[in-house]
Every structure is written in structure tokens, then in C-alpha cells.
C-alpha positions as CSV (number, residue, x, y, z in Angstrom):
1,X,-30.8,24.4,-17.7
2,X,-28.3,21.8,-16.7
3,X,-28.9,18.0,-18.3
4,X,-30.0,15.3,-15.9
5,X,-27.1,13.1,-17.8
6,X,-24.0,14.9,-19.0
7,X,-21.7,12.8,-21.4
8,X,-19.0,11.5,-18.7
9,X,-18.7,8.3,-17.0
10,X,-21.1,8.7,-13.9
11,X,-23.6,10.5,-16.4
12,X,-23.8,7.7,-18.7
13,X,-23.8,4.8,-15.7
14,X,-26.9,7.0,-14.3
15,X,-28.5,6.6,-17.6
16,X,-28.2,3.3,-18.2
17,X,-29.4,2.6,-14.2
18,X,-32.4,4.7,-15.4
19,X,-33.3,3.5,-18.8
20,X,-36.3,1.2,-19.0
21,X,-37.9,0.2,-22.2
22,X,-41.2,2.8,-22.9
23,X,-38.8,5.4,-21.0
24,X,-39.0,8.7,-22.6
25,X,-35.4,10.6,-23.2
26,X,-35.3,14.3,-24.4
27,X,-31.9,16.3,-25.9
28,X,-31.5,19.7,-27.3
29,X,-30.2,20.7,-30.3
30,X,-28.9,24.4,-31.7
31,X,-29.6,24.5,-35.2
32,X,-28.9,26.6,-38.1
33,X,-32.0,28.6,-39.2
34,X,-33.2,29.7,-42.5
35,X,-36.0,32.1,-41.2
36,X,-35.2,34.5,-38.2
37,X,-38.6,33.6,-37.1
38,X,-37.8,30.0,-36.7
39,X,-36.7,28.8,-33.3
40,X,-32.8,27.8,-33.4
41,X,-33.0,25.5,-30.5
42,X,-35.6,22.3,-30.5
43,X,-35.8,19.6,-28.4
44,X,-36.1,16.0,-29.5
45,X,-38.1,13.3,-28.0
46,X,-36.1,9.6,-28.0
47,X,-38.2,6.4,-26.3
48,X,-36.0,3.6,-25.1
49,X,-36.6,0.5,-26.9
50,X,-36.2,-3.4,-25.9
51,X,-33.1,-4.0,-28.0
52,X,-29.8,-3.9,-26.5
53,X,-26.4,-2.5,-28.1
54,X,-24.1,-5.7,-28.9
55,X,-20.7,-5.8,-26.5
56,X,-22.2,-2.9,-24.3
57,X,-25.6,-4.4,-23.5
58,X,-27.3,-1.1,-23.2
59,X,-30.7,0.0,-24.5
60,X,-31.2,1.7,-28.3
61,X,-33.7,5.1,-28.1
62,X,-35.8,5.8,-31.3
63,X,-36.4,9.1,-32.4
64,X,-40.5,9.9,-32.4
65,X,-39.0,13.0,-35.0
66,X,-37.5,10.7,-37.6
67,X,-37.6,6.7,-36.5
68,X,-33.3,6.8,-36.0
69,X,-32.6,5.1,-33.4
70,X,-28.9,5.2,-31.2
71,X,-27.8,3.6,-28.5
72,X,-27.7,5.3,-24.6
73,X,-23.9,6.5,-25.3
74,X,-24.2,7.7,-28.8
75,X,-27.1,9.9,-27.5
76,X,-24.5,11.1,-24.6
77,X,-22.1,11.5,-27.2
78,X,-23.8,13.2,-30.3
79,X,-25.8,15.6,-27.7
80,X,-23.4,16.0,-24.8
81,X,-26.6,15.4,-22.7
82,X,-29.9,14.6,-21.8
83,X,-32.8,15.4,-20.1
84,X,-35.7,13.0,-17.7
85,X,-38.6,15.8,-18.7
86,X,-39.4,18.0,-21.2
87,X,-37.2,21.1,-21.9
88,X,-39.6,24.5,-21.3
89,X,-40.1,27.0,-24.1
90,X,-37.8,24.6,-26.2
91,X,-40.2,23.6,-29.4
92,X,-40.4,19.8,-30.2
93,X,-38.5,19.2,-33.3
94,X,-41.1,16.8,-34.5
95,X,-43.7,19.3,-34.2
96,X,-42.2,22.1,-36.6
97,X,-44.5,23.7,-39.0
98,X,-42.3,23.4,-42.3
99,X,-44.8,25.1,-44.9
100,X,-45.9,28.9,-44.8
101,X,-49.3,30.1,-43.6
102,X,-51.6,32.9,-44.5
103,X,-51.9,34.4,-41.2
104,X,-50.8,34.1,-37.5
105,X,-54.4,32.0,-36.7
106,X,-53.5,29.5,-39.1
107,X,-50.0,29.0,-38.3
108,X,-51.4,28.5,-34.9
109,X,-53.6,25.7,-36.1
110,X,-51.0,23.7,-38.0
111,X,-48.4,23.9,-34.8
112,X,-51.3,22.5,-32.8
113,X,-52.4,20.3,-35.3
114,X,-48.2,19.2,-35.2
115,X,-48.0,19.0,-31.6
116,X,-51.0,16.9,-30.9
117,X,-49.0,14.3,-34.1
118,X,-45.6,14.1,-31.9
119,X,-47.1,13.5,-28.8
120,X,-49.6,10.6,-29.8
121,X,-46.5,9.0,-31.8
122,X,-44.1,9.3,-28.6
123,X,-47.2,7.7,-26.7
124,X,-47.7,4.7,-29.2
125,X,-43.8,4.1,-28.9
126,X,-44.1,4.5,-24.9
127,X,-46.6,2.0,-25.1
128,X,-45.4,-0.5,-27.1
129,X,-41.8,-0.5,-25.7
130,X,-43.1,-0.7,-22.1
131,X,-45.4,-3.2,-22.9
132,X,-42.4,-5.6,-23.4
133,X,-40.6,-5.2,-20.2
């Protein structure tokens, strides 16, 4: 699963060609694990915004897991690359169940539950970032 945008040169200059404000950005990141059940890779979701980076002029992404937001080469940079879609099988680090359950069922429920949360705030952030261009 190579990255769409590696952290080099042309990568970046693709990136910044491709970025538009409502744009959705994913990255993965290896994590350490406290559980052998949890997943050690997750993805994160990033929407390009409308502010630009002083001196370099290129667009800040936020971060629909935590609000951060970075500008195009930090996210080259801190990731080593990233992705147009979706990574598959990856789980969305926004969407992590972080409290224990009483059975598989309900665990089920509360991952749903988290999924359906990240993708309707990605979607509010898509919306009002776009709606600015």
C-alpha cells in the first residue's frame, strides 16, 4: 500500500497541486498498543482548510481525530506520506472504542456508534472548508 504523496520534492509539489480547501487527506500511523487486541496501525482523517502556511503559502489540514491542525509539509514530514482515499482494513483513529464492553455485541455497537461520530465530523469540516473556496 504505497502513499499517493511520499515526503520528497515531487510528492509534496503533487500535494500542494491537489490540495483544495474541503479536500480530505488520510495518513497512517504504527502505534504502540496496550491490549493485543487493539489494532496497532490506524489511519487518520486530516481536511484541508482555507488558511495558508506564512512564507510557504500552502494549505493547513485539521485533524477530524483531535482538531490539530499542520501544514501540507509537516503532514509529509511527521507521516512520510499520505493517501487521496481511505486506507482498507486500517481502523479510523477517531473512531477507537477506548472503554471496555461486556460482550462482542456491544463492542460492536459502540465502534458503530464511533464510526458514524468521525465520519459526520470529517463531513461538517468537508463542508465548511469547501464552502469557502
Amino acid at each position: 500500500m504505497n502513499p499517493d504523496y511520499t515526503d520528497t520534492r515531487r510528492g509534496l509539489r503533487q500535494l500542494v497541486k491537489d490540495a483544495r480547501p474541503g479536500n480530505r487527506i488520510y495518513t497512517v500511523t504504527e502505534r504502540a498498543t496496550i491490549h493485543p487486541s487493539q489494532d496497532r496501525k490506524v489511519y487518520e482523517e486530516w481536511v484541508v482548510t482555507d488558511k495558508k502556511a506564512f512564507g510557504s503559502g500552502t494549505y493547513y489540514v485539521k485533524s477530524t481525530a483531535n482538531g490539530g491542525e499542520l501544514s501540507l509539509e509537516q503532514i509529509l514530514g511527521k507521516h512520510r506520506g499520505a493517501w487521496r482515499t481511505k486506507p482498507a482494513g486500517i481502523p479510523n483513529a477517531a473512531a477507537q472504542v477506548r472503554h471496555e464492553t461486556y460482550n462482542d455485541a456491544a463492542h460492536r455497537a459502540a465502534q458503530a456508534v464511533a464510526d458514524r461520530h468521525a465520519e459526520e465530523v470529517a463531513n461538517r469540516l468537508s463542508r465548511q472548508y469547501a464552502s469557502s473556496r
